[in-house]
C-alpha positions in Angstrom: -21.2 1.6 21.0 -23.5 -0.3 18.3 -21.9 -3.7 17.9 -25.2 -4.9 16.0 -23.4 -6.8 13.7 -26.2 -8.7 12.2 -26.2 -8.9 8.1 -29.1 -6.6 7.3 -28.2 -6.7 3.5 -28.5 -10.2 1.7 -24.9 -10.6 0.2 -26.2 -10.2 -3.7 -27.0 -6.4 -2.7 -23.5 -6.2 -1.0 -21.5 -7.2 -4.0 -22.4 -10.9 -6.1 -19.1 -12.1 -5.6 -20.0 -16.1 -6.2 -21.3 -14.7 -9.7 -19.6 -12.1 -10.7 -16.3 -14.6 -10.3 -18.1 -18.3 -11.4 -15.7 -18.1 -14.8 -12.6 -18.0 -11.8 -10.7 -15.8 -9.5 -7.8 -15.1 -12.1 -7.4 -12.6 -14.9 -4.9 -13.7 -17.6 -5.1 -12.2 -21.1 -8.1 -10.2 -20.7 -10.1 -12.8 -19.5 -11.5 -14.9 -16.6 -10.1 -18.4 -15.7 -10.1 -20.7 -13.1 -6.8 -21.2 -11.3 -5.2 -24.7 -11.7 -3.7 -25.5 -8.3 -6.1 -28.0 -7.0 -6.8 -26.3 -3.9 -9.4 -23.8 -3.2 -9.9 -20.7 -1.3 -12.9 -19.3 0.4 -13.2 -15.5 0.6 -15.1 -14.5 4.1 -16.8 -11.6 5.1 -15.2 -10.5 8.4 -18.4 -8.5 9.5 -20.4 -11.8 9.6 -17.8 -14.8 9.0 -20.0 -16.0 6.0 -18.4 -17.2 3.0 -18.9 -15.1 0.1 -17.3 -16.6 -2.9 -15.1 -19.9 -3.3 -12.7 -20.1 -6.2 -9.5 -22.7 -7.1 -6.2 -20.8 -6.5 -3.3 -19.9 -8.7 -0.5 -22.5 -9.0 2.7 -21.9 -10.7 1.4 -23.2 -14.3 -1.2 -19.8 -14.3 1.7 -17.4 -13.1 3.7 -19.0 -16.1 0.6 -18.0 -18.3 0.3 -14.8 -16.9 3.8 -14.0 -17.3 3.8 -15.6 -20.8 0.9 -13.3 -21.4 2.8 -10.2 -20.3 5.7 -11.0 -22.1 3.5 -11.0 -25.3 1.9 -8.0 -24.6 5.4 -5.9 -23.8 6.6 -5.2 -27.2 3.4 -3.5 -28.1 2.3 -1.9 -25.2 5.8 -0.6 -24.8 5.8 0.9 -28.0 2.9 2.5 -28.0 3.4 6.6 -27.7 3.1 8.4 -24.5 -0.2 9.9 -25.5 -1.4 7.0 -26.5 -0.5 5.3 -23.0 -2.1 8.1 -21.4 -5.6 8.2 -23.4 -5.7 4.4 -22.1 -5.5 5.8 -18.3 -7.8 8.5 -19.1 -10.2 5.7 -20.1 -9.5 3.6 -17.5 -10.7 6.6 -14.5 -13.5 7.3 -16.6 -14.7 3.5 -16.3 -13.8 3.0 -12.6 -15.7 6.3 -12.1 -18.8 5.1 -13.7 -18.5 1.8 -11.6 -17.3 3.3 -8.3 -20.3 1.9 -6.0 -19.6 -1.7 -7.5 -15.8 -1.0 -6.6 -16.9 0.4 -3.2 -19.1 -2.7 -2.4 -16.3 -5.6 -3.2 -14.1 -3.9 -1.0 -16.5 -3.7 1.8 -17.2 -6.8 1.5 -14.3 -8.5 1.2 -12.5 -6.6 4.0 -15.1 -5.3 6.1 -14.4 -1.9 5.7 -16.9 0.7 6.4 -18.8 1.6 3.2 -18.0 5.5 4.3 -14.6 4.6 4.0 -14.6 2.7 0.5 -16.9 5.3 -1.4 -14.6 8.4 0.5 -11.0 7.1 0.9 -10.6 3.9 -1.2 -12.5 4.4 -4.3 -12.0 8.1 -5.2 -8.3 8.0 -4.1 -8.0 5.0 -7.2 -9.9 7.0 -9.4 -7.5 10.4 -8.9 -4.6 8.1 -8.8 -5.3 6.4 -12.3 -5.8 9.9 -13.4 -3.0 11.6 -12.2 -0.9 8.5 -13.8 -2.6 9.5 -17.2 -1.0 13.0 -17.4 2.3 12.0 -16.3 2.4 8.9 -18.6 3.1 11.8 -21.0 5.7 13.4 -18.4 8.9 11.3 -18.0 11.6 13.4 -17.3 15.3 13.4 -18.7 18.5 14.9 -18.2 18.4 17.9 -21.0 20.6 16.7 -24.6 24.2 18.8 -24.7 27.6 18.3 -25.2 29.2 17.5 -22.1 32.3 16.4 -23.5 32.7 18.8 -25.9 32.9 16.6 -29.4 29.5 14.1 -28.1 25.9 14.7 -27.9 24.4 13.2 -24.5 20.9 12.7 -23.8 19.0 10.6 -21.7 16.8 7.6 -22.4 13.8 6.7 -19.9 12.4 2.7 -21.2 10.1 0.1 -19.5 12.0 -2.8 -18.0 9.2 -5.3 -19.1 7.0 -8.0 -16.9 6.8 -6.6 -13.7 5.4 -9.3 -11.1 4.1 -7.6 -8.5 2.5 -8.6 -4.7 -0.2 -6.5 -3.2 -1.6 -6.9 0.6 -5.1 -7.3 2.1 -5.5 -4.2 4.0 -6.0 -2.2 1.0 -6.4 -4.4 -2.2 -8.1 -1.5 -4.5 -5.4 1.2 -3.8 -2.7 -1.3 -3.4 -3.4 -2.7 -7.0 -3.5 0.7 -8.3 -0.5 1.9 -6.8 1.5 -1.0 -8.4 -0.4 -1.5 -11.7 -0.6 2.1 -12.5 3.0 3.5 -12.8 4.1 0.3 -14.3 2.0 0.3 -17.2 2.2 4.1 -17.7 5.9 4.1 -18.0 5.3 1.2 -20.8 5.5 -2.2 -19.0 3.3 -5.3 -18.5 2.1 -6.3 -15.1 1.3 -9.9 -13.1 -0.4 -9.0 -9.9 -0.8 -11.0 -7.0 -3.2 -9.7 -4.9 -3.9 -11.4 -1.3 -5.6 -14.2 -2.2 -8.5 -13.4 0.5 -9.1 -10.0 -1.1 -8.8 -10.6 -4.6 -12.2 -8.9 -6.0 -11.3 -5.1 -6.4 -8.1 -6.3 -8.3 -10.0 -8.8 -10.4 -12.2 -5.7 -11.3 -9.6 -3.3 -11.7 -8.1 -5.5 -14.9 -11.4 -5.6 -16.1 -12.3 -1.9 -16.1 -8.4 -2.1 -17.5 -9.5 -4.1 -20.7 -12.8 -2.6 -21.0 -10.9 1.3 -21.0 -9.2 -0.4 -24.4 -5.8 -1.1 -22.8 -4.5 -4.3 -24.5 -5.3 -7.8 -23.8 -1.9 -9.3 -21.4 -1.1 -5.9 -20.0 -2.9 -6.3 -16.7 -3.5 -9.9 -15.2 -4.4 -11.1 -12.0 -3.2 -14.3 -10.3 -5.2 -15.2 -7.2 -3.1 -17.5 -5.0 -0.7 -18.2 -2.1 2.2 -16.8 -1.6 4.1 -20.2 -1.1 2.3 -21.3 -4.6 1.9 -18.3 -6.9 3.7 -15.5 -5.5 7.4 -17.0 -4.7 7.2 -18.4 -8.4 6.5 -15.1 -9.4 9.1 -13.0 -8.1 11.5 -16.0 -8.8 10.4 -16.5 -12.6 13.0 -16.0 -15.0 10.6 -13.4 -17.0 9.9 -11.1 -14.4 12.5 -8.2 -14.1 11.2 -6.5 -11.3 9.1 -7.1 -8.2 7.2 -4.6 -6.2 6.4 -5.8 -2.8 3.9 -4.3 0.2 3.6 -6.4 3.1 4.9 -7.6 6.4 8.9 -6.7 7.2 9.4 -10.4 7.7 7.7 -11.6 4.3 9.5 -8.7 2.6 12.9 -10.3 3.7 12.0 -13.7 2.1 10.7 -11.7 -1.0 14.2 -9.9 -1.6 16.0 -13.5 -0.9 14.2 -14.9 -4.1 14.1 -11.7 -6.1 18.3 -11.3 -5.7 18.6 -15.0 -7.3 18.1 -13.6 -10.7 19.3 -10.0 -9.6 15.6 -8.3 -9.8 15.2 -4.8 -9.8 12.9 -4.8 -6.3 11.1 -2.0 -4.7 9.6 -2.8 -1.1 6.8 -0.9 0.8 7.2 -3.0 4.4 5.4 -2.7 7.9 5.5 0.4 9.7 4.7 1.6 14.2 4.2 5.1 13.3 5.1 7.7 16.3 2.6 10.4 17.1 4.6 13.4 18.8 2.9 15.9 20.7 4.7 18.9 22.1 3.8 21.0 24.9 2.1 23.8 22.9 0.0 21.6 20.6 -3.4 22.4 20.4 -4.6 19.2 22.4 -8.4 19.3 20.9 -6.5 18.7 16.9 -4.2 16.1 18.7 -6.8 14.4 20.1 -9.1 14.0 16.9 -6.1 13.4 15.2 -5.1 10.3 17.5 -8.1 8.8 17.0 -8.8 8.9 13.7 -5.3 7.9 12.3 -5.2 5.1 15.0 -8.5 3.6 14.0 -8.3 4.0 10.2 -9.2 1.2 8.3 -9.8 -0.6 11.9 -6.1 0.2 12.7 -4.9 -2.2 9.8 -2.7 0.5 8.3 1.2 0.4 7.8 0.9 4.2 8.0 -1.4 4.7 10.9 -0.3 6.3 14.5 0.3 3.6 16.6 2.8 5.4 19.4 1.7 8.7 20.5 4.4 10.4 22.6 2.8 13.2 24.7 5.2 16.0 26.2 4.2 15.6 29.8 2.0 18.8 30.9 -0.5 17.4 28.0 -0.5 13.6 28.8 -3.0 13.0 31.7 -5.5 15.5 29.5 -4.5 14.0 26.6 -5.3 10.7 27.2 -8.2 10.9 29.1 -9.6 12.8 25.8 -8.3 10.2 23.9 -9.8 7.5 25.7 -13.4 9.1 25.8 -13.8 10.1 21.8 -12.4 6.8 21.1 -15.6 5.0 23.1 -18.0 7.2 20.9 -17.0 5.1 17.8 -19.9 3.0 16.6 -18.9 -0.5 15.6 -21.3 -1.6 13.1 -22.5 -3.6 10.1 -19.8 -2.3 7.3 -23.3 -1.8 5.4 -24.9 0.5 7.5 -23.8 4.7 6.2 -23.7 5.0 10.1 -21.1 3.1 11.1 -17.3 3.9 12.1 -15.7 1.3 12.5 -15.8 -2.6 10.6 -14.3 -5.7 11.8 -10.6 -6.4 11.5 -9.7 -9.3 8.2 -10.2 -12.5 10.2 -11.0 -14.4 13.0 -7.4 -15.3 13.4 -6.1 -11.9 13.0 -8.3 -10.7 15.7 -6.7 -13.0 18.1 -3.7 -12.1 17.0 -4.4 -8.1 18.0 -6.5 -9.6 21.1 -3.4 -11.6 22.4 -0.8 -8.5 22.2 -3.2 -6.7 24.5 -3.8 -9.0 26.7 -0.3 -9.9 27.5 0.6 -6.0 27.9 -1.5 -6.4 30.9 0.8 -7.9 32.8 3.2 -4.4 32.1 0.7 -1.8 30.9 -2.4 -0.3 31.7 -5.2 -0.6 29.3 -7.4 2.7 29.6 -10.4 1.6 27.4 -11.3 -1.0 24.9 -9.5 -4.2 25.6 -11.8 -6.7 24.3 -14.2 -8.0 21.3 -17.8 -6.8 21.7 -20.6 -10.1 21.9 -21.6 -10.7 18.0 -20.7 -12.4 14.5 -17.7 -11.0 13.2 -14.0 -10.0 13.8 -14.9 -7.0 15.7 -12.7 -5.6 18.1 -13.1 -2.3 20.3 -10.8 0.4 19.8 -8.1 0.2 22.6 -5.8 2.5 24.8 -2.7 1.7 26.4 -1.0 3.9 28.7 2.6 3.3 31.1 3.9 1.0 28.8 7.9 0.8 28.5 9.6 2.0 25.2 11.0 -1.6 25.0 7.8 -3.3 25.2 6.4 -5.2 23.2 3.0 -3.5 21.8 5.7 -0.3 21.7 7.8 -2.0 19.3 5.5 -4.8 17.5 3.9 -4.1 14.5 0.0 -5.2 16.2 -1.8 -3.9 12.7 -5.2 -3.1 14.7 -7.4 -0.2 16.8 -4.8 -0.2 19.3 -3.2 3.0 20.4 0.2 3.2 23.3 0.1 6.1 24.5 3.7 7.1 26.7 5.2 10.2 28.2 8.1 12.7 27.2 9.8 15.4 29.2 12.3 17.5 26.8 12.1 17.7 23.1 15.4 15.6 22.7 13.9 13.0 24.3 10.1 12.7 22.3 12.8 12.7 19.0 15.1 10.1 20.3 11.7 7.9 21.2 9.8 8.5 17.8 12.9 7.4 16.3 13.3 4.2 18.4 12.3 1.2 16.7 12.7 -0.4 13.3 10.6 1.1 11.1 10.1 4.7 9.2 7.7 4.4 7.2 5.1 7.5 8.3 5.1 9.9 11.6 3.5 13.4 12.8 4.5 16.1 14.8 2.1 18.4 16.3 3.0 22.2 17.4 2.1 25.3 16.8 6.2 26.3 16.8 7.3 26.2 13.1 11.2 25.9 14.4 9.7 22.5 16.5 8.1 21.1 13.6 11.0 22.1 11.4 13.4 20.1 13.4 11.3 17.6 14.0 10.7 17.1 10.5 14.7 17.2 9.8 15.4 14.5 12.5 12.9 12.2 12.1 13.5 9.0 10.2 10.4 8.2 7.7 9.8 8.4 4.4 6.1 10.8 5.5 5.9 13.2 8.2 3.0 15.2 8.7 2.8 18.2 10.8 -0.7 18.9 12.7 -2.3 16.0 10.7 -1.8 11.9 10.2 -2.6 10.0 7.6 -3.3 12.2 4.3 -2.0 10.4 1.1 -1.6 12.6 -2.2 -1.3 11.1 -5.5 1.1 14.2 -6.8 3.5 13.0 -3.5 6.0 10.1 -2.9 5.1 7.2 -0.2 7.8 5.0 0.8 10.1 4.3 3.8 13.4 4.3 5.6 15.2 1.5 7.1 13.0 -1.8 7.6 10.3 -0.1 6.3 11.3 -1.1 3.2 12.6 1.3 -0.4 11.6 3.1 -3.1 8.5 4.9 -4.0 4.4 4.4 -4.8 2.9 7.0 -6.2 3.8 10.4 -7.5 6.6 10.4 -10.6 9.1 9.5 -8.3 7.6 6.0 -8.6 8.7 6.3 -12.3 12.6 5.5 -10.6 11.6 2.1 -9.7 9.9 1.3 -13.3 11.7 2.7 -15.7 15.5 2.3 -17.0 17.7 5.3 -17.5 19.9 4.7 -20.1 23.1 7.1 -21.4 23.2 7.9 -25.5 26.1 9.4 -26.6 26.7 10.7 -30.4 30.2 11.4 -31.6 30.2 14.9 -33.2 33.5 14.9 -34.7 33.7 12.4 -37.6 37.0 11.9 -36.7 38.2 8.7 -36.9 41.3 8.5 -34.7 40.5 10.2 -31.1 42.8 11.2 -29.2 42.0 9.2 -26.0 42.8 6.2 -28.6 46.9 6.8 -27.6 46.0 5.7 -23.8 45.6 2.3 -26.0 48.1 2.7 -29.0 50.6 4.9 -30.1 51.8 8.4 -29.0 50.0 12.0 -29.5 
């Protein structure tokens, strides 16, 4: 493995983040300001631990301005046509596709990813999203008019709620912005994001291209700040009628306790420990590729990625020895270099955190490769195998958020189901056979909001990602995210111009 880590780019040629940002880290009213909390925040680049920008967080006086802005913004923005709305998106793709290696570099730099994986993944899957939200701005759907009750005319009303105050996380802060900016604004509402307020630079340049694409000043804004500060004010604040949530299971509990104190509308996309089923007549060499590339995604930091691979047991032994030797082909690397697979995880601290699950499955577990940080700068850690863990265990259970892949046996097919379904969560899983009535059932008895048969980890913008159970509710993407920003509303018209109805005798007098 290359774990040459060393910072072969000066950071201005990564992405200028110091000035880019020296106005301040958040975007109210279509324009830069500095945050008035008191306290600052440095944003690090994982790959090398240097700090890359400084700016002075969001307290609750700039979520009150960014909300205030919102607010302002609403009646216009809301009233503006369909088409209209959808021009604006049209613009807005155009302009992140013109700046997609600027977008590409923040998000490298600011997470560490792989630059393969922000100009192939991140960025493009933004660009399609914002466009697929500008066609069905124009496209939201209706029950049909008609007289249902014989003497009214019914039809069905689709309107914005208003300020939506929404929370994003740092694992993907480009697509996670999107993914809450975009269907809130097509369906005709105003938005206050909180990104993570260590990743806040794709966001922060997402509300620019937003204003620069000609959509009005206060529709998009950006507050950059804790969640203690600016993000419990700003799914408690008396403006905001609906909060959209992606994060940890645990934070998403405390999120829904302050959202239901004004009886929010709340959608919540939560933490997922995605099972991996393999049955007997899988084709191993797909399983096997498959493993590793939806364990390791985004340096395993992925709510959707396979983090429980059940193996029907006359595949296991091959199946993990082939897992365990592709996985040490995977070149750790400077995120800068075109060559490199895999970038460090966020932080320091969140390396010990994945570090310190494996080291106490140890004591229960074996670990087949990996296991440990490489020598370097940087928050690197190798991609890891655990095999003859319990189902109870912990790394079986936890959400660990990192390269780590358990890896446990199965006998019949009722058993594998019962195990993928055996924890918490249902947010994503696979299946992999080559029997169409395995998959089918498999896909029937399953409990996630995603399953993928043969494959892990594709997203589409046309299709619906959410989960079951404490995986959170409601939907990103696709028009079914329209449900969770938009209010149907019955209109009725009396046809009969008949002043006394006859339901009126269930109040007064006789028929």
């Amino acid at each position: 493995m290359d774990t040459d880590t060393g910072n072969r780019f000066p950071v201005e040629d990564r992405f200028p983040a110091q000035d880019r940002f020296a106005a301040g880290a958040q975007y109210i009213g279509g324009r830069l300001r500095p945050g008035t909390s008191g306290r600052h925040q440095e944003i690090v680049d994982p790959a090398t631990g240097d700090t890359v920008h400084t700016y002075e967080l969001a307290g609750p006086a700039d979520v009150d301005a960014a909300v205030a802005a919102a607010k302002e913004a609403f009646p216009g923005w809301s009233g503006a046509t369909p088409g209209e709305r959808s021009e604006a998106l049209h613009r807005l793709a155009g302009v992140l596709a013109e700046r997609a290696e600027e977008f590409a570099r923040a998000e490298s730099l600011q997470c560490g990813k792989p630059i393969k994986l922000s100009r192939e993944f991140d960025v493009p899957g933004t660009i399609d999203n914002t466009a697929f939200f500008a066609g069905a701005a124009r496209h939201l759907e209706g029950k049909s008019a008609g007289e249902y009750s014989g003497d009214h005319t019914s039809y069905v009303r689709r309107e914005p709620l208003g300020v939506i105050g929404s929370i994003a996380p740092w694992n993907y802060p480009l697509q996670m912005a999107a993914w809450k900016i975009l269907p809130a604004i097509a369906a005709g509402n105003t938005i206050v994001l909180k990104p993570a307020e260590t990743t806040p630079l794709t966001s922060l340049l997402f509300a620019q291209a937003a204003t620069e694409a000609g959509i009005p000043d206060g529709v998009v804004n950006i507050v950059s700040g804790a969640g203690k500060d600016a993000g419990e004010h700003l799914v408690g604040h008396p403006d905001v009628v609906m909060t959209s949530f992606t994060g940890s299971t645990g934070i998403g509990k405390r999120v829904a306790e302050i959202a239901t104190r004004t009886v929010k509308r709340l959608h919540l996309e939560l933490g997922g420990k995605a099972p991996f089923l393999v049955f007997d007549d899988a084709d191993l060499t797909a399983a096997v590729h498959g493993a590793v590339a939806a364990s390791l995604i985004n340096t395993g930091q992925d709510c959707t990625a396979a983090t429980r691979a059940y193996v029907q047991r006359p595949l296991y032994e091959a199946f993990v020895e082939q897992v365990a030797a592709l996985m040490e082909t995977v070149r750790l690397g400077d995120p800068f270099r075109e060559d490199t697979d895999l970038g460090p995880l966020i932080s320091y601290a969140h390396r010990d955190r994945v570090a310190a699950f494996v080291e106490r499955a140890r004591a229960y577990a074996r670990i087949v490769t990996g296991g440990e940080a490489p020598e370097g700068r940087g928050a690197y850690y190798r991609p890891t195998l655990i095999a003859d863990a319990a189902q109870d265990s912990e790394v079986v259970q936890a959400e660990i958020f990192g390269p780590v892949l358990v890896v446990l046996p199965f006998d019949t097919d009722d058993e594998g189901l019962a195990l993928a379904n055996d924890t918490p969560y249902g947010l994503a899983a696979s299946v992999w056979s080559r029997d169409v009535y395995r998959t089918g059932r498999a896909t029937r008895e399953i409990k996630a909001g995603c399953v993928w048969v043969n494959d892990h980890i594709p997203i589409l913008s046309e299709m619906p990602h959410g989960g079951y159970r404490a995986s959170g509710y409601g939907k990103d993407m696709s028009a079914y995210s329209f449900e969770e920003y938009t209010q149907v509303k019955h209109v009725m018209y009396d046809n009969s111009a008949v002043a006394a109805k006859d339901w009126h005798r269930t109040i007064f007098g006789d028929r």
